[in-house]
C-alpha positions as CSV (number, residue, x, y, z in Angstrom):
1,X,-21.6,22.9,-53.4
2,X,-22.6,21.7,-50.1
3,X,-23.5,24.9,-49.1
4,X,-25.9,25.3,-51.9
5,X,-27.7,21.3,-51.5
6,X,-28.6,22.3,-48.1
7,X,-30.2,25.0,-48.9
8,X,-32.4,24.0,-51.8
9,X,-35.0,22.2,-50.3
10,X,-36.0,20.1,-53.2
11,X,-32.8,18.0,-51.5
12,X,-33.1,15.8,-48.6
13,X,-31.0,14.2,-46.0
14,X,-28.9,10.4,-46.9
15,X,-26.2,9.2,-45.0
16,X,-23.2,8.6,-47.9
17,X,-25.3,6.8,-50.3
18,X,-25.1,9.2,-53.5
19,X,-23.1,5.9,-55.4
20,X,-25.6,3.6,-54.3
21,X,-28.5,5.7,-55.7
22,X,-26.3,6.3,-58.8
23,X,-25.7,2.5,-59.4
24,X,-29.4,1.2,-58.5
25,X,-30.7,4.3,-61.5
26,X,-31.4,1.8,-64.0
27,X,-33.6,-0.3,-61.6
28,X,-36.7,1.9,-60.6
29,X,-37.2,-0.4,-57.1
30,X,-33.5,-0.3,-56.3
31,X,-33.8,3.4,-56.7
32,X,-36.5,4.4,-54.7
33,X,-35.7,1.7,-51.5
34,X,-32.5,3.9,-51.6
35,X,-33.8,7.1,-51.5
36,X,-36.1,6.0,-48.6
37,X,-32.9,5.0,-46.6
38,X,-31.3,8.0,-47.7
39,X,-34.5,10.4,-46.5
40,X,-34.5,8.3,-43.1
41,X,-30.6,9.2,-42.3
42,X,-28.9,12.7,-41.5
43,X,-25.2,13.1,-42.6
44,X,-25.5,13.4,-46.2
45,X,-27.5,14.6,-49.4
46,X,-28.9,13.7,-52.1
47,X,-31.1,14.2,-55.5
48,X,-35.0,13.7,-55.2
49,X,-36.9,11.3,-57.4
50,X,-36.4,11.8,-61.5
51,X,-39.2,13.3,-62.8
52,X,-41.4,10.0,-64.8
53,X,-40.2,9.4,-68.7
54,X,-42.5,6.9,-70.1
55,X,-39.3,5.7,-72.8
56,X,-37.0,5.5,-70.1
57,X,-39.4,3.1,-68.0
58,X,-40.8,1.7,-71.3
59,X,-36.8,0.3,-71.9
60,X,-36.2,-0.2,-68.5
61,X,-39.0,-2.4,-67.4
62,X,-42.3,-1.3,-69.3
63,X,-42.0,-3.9,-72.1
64,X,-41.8,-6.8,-69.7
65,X,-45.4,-6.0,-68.6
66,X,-46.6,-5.9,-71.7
67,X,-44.9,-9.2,-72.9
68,X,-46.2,-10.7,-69.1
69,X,-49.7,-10.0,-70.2
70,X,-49.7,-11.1,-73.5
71,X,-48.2,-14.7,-71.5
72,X,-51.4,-14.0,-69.2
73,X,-53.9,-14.2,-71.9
74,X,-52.5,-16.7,-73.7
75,X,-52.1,-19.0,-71.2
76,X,-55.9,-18.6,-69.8
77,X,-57.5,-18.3,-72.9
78,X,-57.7,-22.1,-72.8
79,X,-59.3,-21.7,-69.5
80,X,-61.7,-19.5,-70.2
81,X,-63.0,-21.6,-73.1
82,X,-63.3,-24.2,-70.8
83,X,-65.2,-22.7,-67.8
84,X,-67.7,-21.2,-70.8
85,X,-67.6,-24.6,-72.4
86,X,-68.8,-26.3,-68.9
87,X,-71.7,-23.6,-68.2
88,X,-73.1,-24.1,-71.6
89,X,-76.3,-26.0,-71.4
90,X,-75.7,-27.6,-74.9
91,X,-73.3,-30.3,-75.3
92,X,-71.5,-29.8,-78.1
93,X,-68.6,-27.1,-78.8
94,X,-69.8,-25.3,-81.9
95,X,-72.5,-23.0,-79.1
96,X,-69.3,-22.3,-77.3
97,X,-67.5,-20.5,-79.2
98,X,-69.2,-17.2,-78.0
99,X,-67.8,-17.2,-74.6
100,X,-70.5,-17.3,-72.0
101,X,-73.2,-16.9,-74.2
102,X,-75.3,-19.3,-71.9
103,X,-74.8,-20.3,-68.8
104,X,-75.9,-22.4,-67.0
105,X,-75.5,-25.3,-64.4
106,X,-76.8,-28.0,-66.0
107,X,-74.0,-30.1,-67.2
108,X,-72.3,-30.3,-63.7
109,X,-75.6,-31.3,-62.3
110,X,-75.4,-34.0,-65.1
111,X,-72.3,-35.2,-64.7
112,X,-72.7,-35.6,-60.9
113,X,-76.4,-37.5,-60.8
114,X,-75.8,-39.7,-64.0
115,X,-75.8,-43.0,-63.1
116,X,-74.1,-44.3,-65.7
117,X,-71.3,-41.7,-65.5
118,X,-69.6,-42.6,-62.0
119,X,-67.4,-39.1,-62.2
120,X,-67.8,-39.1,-57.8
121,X,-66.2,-42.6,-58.1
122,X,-63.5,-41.9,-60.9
123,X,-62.5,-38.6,-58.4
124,X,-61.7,-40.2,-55.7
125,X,-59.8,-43.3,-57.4
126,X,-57.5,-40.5,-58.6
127,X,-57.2,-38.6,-55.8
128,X,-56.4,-42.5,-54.1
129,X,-53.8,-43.0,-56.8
130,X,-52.3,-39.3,-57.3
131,X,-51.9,-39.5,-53.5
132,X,-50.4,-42.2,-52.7
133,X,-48.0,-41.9,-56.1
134,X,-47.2,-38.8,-54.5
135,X,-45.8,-39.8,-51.1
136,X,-44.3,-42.9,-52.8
137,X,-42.3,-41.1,-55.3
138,X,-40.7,-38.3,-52.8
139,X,-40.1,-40.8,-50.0
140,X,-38.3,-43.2,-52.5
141,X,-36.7,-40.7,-54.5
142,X,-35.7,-38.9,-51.3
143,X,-33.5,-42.2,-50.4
144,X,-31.9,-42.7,-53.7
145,X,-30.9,-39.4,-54.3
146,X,-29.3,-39.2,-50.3
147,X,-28.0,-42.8,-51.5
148,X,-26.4,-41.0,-54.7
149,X,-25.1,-37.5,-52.7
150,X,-23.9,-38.5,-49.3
151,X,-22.8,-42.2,-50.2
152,X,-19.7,-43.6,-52.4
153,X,-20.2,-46.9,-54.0
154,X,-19.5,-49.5,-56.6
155,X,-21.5,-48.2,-59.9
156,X,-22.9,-45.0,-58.3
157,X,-22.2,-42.9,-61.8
158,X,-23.0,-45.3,-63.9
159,X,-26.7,-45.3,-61.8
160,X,-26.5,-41.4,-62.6
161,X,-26.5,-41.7,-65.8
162,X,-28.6,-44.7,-66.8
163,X,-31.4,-42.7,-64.5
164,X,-30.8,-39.5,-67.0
165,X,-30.8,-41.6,-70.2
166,X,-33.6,-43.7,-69.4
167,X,-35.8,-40.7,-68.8
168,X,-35.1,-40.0,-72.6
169,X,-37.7,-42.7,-74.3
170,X,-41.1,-41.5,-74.2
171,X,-43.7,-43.6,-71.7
172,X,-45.2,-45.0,-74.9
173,X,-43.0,-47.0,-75.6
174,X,-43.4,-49.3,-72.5
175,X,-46.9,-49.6,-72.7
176,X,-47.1,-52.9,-74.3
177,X,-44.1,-53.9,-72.0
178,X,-46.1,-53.0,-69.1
179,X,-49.8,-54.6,-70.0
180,X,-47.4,-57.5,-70.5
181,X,-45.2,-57.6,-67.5
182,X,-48.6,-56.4,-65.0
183,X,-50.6,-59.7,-66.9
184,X,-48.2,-62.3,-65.4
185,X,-47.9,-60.6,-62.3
186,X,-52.0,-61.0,-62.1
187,X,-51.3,-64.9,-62.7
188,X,-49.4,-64.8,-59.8
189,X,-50.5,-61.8,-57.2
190,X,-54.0,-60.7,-59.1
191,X,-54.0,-57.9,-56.5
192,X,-51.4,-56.3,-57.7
193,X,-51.6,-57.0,-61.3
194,X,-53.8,-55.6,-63.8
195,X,-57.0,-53.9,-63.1
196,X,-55.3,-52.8,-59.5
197,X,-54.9,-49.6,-57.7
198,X,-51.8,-50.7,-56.2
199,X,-50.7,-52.3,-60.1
200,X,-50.9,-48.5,-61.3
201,X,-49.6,-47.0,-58.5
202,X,-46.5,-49.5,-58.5
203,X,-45.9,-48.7,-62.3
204,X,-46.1,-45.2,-61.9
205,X,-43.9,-44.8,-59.2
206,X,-41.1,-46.8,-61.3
207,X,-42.0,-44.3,-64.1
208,X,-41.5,-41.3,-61.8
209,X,-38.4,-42.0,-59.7
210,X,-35.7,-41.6,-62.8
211,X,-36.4,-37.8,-63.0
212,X,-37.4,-36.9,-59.4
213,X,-34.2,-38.9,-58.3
214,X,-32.2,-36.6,-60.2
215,X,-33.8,-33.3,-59.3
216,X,-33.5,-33.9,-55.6
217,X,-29.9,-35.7,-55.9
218,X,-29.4,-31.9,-57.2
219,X,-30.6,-30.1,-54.4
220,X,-29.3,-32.8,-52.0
221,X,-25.9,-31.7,-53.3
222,X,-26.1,-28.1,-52.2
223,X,-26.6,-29.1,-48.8
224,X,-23.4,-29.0,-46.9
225,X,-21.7,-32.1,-46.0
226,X,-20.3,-30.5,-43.1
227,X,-23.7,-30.6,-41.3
228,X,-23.9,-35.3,-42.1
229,X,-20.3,-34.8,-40.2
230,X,-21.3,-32.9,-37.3
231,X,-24.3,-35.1,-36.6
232,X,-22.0,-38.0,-37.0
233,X,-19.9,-37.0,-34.2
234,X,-22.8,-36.6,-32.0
235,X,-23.5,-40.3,-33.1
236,X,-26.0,-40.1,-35.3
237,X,-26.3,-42.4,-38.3
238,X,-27.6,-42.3,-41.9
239,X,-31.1,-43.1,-41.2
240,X,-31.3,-40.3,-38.1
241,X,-29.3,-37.7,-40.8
242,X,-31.8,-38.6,-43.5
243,X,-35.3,-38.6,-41.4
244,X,-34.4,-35.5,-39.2
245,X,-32.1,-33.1,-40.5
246,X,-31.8,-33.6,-44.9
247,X,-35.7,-33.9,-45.1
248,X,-36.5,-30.5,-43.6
249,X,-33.7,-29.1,-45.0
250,X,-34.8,-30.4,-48.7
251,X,-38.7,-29.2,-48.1
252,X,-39.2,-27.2,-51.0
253,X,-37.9,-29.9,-53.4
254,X,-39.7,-32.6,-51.6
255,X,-42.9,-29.8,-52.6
256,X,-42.0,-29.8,-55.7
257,X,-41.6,-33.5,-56.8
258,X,-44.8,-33.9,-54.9
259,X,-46.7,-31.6,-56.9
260,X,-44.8,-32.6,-60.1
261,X,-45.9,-36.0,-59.6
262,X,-49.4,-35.7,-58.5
263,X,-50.0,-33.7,-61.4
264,X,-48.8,-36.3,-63.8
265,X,-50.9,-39.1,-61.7
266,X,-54.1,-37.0,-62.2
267,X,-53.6,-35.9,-66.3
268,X,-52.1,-39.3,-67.0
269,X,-53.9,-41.6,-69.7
270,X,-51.8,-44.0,-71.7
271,X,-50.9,-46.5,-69.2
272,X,-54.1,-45.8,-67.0
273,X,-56.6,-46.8,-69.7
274,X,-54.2,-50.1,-70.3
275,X,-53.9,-50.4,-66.5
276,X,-57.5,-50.3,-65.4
277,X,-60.3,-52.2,-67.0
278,X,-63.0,-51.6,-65.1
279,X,-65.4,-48.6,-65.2
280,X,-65.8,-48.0,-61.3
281,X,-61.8,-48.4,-61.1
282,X,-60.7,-46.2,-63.8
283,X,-59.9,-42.4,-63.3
284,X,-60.8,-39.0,-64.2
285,X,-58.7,-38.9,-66.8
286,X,-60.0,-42.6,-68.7
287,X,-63.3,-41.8,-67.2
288,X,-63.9,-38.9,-68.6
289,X,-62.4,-39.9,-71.9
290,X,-65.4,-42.1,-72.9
291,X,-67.7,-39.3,-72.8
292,X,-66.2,-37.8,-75.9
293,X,-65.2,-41.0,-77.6
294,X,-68.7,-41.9,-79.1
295,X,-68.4,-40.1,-82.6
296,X,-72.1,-39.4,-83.1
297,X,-72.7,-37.6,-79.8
298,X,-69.7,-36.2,-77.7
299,X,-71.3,-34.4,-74.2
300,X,-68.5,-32.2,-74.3
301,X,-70.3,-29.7,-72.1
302,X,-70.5,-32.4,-69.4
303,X,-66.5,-33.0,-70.4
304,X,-65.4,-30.1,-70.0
305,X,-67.5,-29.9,-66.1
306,X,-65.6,-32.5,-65.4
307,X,-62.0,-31.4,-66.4
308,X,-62.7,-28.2,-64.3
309,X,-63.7,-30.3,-61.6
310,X,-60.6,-32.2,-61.8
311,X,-58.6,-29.3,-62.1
312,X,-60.0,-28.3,-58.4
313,X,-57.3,-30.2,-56.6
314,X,-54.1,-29.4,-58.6
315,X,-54.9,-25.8,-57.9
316,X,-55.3,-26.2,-54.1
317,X,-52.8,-28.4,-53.7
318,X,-50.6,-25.7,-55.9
319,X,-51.5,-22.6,-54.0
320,X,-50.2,-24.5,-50.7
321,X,-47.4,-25.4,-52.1
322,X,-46.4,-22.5,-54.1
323,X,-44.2,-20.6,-51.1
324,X,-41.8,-24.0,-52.2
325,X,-41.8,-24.5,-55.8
326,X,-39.4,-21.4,-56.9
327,X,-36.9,-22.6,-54.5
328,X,-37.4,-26.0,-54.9
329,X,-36.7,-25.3,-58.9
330,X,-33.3,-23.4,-59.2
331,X,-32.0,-24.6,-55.7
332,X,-30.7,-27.6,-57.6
333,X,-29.6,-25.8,-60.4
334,X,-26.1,-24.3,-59.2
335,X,-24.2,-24.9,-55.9
């Protein structure tokens, strides 16, 4: 048998990796990154590449392409509409329903140089306020969850689990508790009370650090304690553990809570039409809200400019992220 492999050249040198190959059949990648470390060795032999069977790849892997781009279009048909929605000159919907049937640049241009539409003013209030929630949220989530992994104290699971079970009512509910609560404080400290930056920011950071506490107390978790014990024999405390060695090592879900939460800062709208009351202080999201809420004429062209707009910076700040966010995800999941 060997005899006959060597000389049929359709076969070609492997070094003892004829299981390998055999195993790794069903998965096409597996497969041929074996066959190229088999064709780079010299002590053993084995098969070429299958000839293509559009069933077998079709069962194999083919169907998952086709159910990816089904995902694909669904999920940036919305987008699309959008975009086509923004160049149309018109301001109403009902023209926009031929996709790019006009185009034109005229409802940016509106929504940037209308004086009583203060869209440069809204974006940077939310970029202020998204931020600065941001940083907040993973710098004070960071410390609880270390709190909750590396310490043992008096009430810590009881913490865990009124954390998870809070999370469970929807923000709606403490609207009116919140309008409320921020109109005393403004008796008291009217800069941070209502109609504040810092008021909204300071709710929404209580809102955000249930959740994000428990993601990162996840991830914390699969960091070994053996590494907290070795810097505590060189003397090191909690605060030098926490600030030098469990925040690089917990980058990607510091990423990810950073995204998750500056996304939620810039889409939100309940609490930030209650929060903010004036029109130079109020955000993309309320902002842009009023230019749709008048029932006999709704710009939505200019609407829609100004959602892609403010969709500019979740995208950017996503694309520098995204080496982070798969890890960051599923690190927490197992340990």
């Amino acid at each position: 048998m060997a005899k006959e492999t060597k000389q049929d050249p359709s076969w070609v040198k492997a070094v003892g990796v004829e299981g390998e190959i055999l195993a790794a059949g069903i998965d096409a990648d597996a497969r041929e990154r074996a066959i190229e470390h088999a064709r780079r060795s010299d002590d053993a032999y084995v098969p070429p590449k299958r000839p293509f069977n559009f069933v077998r790849w079709f069962k194999a892997t083919g169907w998952r392409h086709i159910v990816g781009v089904v995902m694909v279009v669904f999920a940036l048909f919305p987008i699309v509409f959008v975009v086509s929605s923004s160049l149309n000159p018109k301001g109403t919907l009902t023209g926009s329903n031929a996709l790019f049937s006009k185009i034109g640049l005229e409802s940016y241009v509106r929504i940037l140089t209308d004086p009583q539409v203060p869209f440069t003013q809204w974006f940077g209030n939310t970029l202020i306020i998204a931020g600065f929630t941001a940083v907040g949220t993973v710098f004070l989530g960071a410390l609880a969850a270390y709190s909750f992994s590396r310490m043992r104290f008096t009430g810590r699971r009881f913490g865990l689990i009124s954390i998870v079970v809070v999370q469970m009512f929807p923000q709606m509910l403490a609207v009116v508790a919140i309008f409320l609560l921020m109109s005393s404080i403004s008796d008291w400290f009217p800069a941070i009370g209502l109609n504040t930056h810092i008021g909204l920011i300071m709710v929404y950071l209580g809102g955000a650090l249930g959740v994000n506490t428990f993601l990162m107390y996840g991830f914390f978790n699969t960091i070994p304690a053996s590494i907290d014990e070795a810097a505590k024999i060189d003397g090191a405390g909690h605060a030098r553990i926490f600030f030098t060695i469990i925040l690089r090592l917990a980058a990607p879900i510091l990423a990810v809570v950073a995204l998750l939460s500056f996304i939620f800062s810039v889409n939100e709208f309940a609490v930030a039409s209650v929060m903010l009351i004036d029109t130079e202080k109020q955000t993309l999201a309320v902002g842009l809200t009023k230019l749709v809420s008048n029932p006999r004429y709704a710009d939505w062209s200019a609407f829609s400019a100004g959602a892609v707009l403010a969709a500019l910076p979740v995208v950017v700040l996503f694309l520098w992220l995204q080496k982070y966010i798969v890890g960051g995800l599923t690190a927490g999941a197992v340990k």
